[in-house]
N, C-alpha and C positions, 0 to 999 in steps of 0.2 A: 606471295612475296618470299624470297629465299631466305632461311634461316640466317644465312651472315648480313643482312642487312639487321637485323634485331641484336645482335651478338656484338658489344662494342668492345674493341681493342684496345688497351690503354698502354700497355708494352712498349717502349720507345724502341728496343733492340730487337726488329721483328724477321728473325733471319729467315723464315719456312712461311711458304703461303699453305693454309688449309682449304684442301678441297673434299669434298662430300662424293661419295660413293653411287654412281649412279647404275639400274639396270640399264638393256638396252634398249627399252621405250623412252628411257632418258628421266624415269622416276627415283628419288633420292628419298630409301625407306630410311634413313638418320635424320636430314631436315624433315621429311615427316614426324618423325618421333620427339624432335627437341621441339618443331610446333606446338604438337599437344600437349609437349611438359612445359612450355611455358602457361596453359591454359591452366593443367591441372597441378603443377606443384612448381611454382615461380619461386620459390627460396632456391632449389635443387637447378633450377634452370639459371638463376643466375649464378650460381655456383659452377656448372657447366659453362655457364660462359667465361667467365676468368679462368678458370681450367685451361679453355681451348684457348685463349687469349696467353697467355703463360707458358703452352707447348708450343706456341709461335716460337718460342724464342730457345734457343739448344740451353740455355744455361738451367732449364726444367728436363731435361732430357731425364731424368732419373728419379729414384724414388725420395721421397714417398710421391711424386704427383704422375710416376712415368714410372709402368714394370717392363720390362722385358717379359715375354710369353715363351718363344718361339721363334726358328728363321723367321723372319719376316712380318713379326709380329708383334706389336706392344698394345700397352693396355695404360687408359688415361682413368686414373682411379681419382672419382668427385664422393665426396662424401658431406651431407647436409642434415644436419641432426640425427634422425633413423633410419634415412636412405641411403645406398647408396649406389653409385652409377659407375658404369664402366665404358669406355667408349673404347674397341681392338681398330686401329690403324697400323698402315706401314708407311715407310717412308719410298718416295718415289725421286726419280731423276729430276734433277735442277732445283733441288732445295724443298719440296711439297711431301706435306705430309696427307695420305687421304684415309678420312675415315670410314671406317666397313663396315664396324656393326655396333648397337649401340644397344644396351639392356640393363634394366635394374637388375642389383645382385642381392637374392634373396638368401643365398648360402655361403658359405664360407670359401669352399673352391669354384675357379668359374666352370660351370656346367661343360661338357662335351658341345652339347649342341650351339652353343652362342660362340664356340672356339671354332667350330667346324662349319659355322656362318661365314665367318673372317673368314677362315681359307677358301672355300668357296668362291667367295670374291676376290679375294686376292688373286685365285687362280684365274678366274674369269678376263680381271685387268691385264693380266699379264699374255692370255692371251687375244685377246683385243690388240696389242701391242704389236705382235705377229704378223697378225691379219693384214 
């Protein structure tokens, strides 16, 4: 069952649809990951969910719930008592924003390697697009 069926929306001004980042066998490593966080830390998960529910709407576009990273890149910062979660999306044509990569942040700056996931993907979508 896809992650946005679990994920309720309560935002009345919903200007951006979110879409999940898929490979090309068509698997979605983010709704994997928010799967088992609802299993294994459901405060943090539903905090993630109003987060995502929230960057629906541009009037969150910025911080504190929305950083800028990068061309192409922002960062959905959820934080739930000692946790906290980072979700790197971009925004794409006709109003959607899709998310790339998704990781607890155990340190202070975000790591090279979870930033250079999102590109990766990013790059990969973009050209997919070409194709």
């Amino acid at each position: 069952m896809p992650v946005a069926e679990y994920i309720k929306f309560d935002i009345i001004s919903m200007d951006f649809k979110i879409v999940y980042y898929k490979d090309r066998s068509g698997k979605s490593p983010i709704e994997e990951f928010l799967l088992d966080l609802a299993v294994t830390n459901e405060l943090l998960f539903n905090q993630t969910s109003k987060g995502l529910g929230k960057l629906r709407n541009r009037a969150y576009h910025n911080e504190p719930l929305s950083k800028y990273l990068e061309s192409g890149l922002w960062e959905l910062r959820i934080r739930s008592r000692n946790d906290t979660l980072r979700i790197i999306y971009s925004f794409m044509k006709g109003q959607v924003i899709i998310l790339l990569h998704v990781f607890i942040k155990k340190q202070q700056k975000t790591p090279p390697g979870e930033l250079e996931m999102a590109r990766k993907r990013l790059n990969e979508i973009k050209m997919r697009e070409t194709d």
